[in-house]
C-alpha positions in Angstrom: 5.4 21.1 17.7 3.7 21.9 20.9 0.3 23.6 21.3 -1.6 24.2 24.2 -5.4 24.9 24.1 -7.4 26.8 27.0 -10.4 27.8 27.0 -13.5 29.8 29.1 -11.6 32.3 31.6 -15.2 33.9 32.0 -13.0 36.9 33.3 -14.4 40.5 35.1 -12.8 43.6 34.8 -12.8 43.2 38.5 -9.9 40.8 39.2 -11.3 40.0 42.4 -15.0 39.3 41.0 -15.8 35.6 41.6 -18.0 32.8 39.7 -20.1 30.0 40.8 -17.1 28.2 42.4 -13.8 30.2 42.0 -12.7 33.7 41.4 -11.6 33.5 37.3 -8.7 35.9 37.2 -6.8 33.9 40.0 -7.8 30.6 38.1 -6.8 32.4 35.0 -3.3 33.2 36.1 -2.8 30.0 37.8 -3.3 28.4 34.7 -1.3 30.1 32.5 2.0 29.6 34.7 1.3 26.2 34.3 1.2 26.7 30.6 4.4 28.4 30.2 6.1 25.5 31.6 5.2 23.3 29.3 7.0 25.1 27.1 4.5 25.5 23.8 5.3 26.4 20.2 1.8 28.3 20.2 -1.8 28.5 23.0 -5.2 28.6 21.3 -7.7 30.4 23.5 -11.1 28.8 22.4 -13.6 31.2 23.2 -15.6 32.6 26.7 -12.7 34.7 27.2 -14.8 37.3 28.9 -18.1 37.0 31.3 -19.0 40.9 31.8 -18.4 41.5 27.6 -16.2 44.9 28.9 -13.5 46.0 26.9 -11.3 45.9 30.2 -11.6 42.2 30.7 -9.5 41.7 27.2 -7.2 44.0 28.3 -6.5 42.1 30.9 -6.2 39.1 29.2 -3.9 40.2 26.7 -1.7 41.8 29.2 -1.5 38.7 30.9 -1.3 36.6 27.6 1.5 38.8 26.9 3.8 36.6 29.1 3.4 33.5 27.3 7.0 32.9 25.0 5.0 31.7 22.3 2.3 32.9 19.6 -1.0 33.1 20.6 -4.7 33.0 19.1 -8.2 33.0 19.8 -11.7 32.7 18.4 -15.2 33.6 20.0 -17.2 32.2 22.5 -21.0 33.2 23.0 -20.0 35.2 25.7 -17.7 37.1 23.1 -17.8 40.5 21.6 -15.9 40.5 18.5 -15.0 44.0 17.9 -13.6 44.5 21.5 -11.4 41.2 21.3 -10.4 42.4 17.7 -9.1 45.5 19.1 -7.1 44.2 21.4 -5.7 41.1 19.4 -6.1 39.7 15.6 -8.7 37.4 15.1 -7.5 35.2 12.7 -8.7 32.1 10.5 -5.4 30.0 10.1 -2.1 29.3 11.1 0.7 27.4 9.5 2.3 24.7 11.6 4.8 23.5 9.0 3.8 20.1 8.6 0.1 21.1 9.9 -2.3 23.3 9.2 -4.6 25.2 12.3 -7.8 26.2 11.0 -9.9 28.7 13.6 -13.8 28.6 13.1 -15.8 31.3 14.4 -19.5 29.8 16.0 -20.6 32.4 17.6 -24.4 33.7 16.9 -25.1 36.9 18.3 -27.1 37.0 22.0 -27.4 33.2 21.7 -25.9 30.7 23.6 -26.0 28.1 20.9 -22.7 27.9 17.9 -23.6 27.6 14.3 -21.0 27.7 11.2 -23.9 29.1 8.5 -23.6 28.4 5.1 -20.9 31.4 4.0 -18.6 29.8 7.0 -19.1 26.1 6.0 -18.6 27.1 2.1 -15.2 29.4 3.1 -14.3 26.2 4.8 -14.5 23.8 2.0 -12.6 26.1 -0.3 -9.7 26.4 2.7 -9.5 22.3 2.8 -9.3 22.3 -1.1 -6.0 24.4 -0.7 -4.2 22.0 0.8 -3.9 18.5 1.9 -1.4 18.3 5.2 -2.9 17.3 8.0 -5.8 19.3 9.6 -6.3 20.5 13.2 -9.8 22.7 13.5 -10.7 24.5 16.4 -14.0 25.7 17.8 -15.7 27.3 20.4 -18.9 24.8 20.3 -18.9 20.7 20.6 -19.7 19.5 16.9 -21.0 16.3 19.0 -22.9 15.7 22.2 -20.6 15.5 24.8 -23.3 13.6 27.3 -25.0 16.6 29.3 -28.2 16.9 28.1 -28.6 20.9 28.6 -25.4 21.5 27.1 -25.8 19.7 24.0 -28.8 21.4 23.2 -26.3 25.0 22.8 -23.7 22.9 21.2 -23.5 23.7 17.4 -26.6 23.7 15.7 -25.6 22.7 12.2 -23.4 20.1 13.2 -24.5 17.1 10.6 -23.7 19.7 7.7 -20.7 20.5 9.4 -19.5 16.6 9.3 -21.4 16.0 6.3 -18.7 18.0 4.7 -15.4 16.8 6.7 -16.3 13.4 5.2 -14.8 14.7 1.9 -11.6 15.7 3.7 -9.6 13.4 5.0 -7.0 15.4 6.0 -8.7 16.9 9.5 -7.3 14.7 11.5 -8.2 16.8 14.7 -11.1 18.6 16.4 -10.9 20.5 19.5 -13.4 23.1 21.4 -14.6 24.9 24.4 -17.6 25.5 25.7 -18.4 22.5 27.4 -16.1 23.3 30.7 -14.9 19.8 30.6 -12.6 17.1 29.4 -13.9 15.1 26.5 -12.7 12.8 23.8 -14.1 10.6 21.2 -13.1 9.0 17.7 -15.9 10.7 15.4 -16.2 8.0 12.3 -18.2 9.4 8.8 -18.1 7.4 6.4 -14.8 7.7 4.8 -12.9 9.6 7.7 -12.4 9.0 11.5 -11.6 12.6 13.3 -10.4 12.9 17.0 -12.8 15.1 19.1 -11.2 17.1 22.3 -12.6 19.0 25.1 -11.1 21.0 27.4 -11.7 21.9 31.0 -12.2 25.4 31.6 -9.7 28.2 33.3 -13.1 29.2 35.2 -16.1 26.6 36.8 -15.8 23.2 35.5 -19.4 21.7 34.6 -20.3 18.7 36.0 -20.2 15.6 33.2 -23.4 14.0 32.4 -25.7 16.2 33.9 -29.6 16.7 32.4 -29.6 20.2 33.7 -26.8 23.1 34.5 -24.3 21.6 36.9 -21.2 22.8 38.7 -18.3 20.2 39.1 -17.1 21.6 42.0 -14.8 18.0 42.5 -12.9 18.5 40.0 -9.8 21.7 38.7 -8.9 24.0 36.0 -6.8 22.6 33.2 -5.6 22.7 30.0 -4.7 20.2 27.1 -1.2 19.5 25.6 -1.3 18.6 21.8 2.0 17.3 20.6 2.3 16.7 16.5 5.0 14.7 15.6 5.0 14.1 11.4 1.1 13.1 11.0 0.9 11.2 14.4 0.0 13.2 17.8 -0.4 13.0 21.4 -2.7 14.6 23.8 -3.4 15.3 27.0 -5.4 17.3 30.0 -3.4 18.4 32.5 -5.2 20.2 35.7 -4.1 23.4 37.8 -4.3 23.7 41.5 -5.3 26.8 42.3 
């Protein structure tokens, strides 16, 4: 089972509308030819999908995610609106993976930059892991750990210790992976009963630069995307960058 995670295409209406370093819907369809031929079982779009919030720029998104030969999902990023992504394509909470589960968490907070789960997500949560015990792969829009850049891990998520607090009683998440962050990341995350393996993901649009105390650009380094392969309960993973 193959699944490939991008994230943060920041795209315009305008395909020819640029960002700080890049123009996002040529970066956007770069990347996605490069995901086809990996050849995935399903994508995972975590978040940021659009910058200008128009109904247009998830039009144009789905028509373009329409070439993928594979499933595809996605969940909010602050820069989201709900009801226009819903309209376009289901926002949904899980998908089976035969020997896996995929659990899809929803961070965003209206008009802030920051994620939180809230107490009716974290408790819907809980009773989803008590359904079942295969192993676990969550994904979210906002780090659930700081990821080393002091100005983004102040709009990472907010209620991260309850969040990890509770994952300690469920040793079945085996793996974490989010957005946001416009970068490559990994860590073993250790509570104390369960170790979890924490994935970032460079962005489709500007990269950010790793490390930094205040908003950076990475303009050294490409768009990517990251390979997830789950074979039994065991996995690999990878990043794998786009020249545009």
């Amino acid at each position: 089972m193959r699944l490939v995670q991008i994230t943060d295409s920041h795209l315009h209406a305008d395909k020819a509308a640029r960002s700080r370093a890049g123009i996002p819907w040529r970066q956007f369809e770069c990347v996605l030819e490069a995901v086809i031929a990996e050849r995935p079982d399903i994508v995972v779009f975590s978040g940021d999908v659009s910058q200008d919030e128009t109904a247009a720029s998830y039009a144009l998104a789905c028509q373009a995610l329409a070439s993928l030969p594979c499933p595809w999902v996605w969940i909010p990023g602050n820069h989201d609106q709900l009801a226009l992504m819903q309209a376009e394509h289901p926002l949904v909470e899980e998908v089976d993976l035969a020997q896996w589960r995929l659990l899809l968490l929803d961070t965003h907070v209206e008009g802030q930059p920051y994620g939180e789960l809230g107490a009716e997500r974290l408790n819907a949560l809980a009773a989803r892991l008590e359904e079942d015990d295969r192993p676990t792969l969550i994904v979210m829009h906002h780090p659930p750990v700081d990821v080393g850049a002091v100005w983004m891990d102040a709009i990472g998520l907010q209620d991260r210790d309850t969040f990890w607090q509770l994952l300690n009683d469920y040793p079945q998440v085996k793996i974490i992976l989010f957005g946001h962050a416009h970068q490559a990341y990994a860590q073993l995350h250790c509570t104390a009963d369960t170790e979890i393996d924490v994935y970032g993901c460079p962005a489709i649009a500007d990269q950010f630069l790793p490390g930094a105390e205040q908003f950076a650009i990475d303009e050294a380094s490409r768009p990517g995307y990251r390979v997830i392969d789950l074979h039994g309960s065991e996995w690999q993973t990878w990043v794998e960058r786009v020249l545009v």
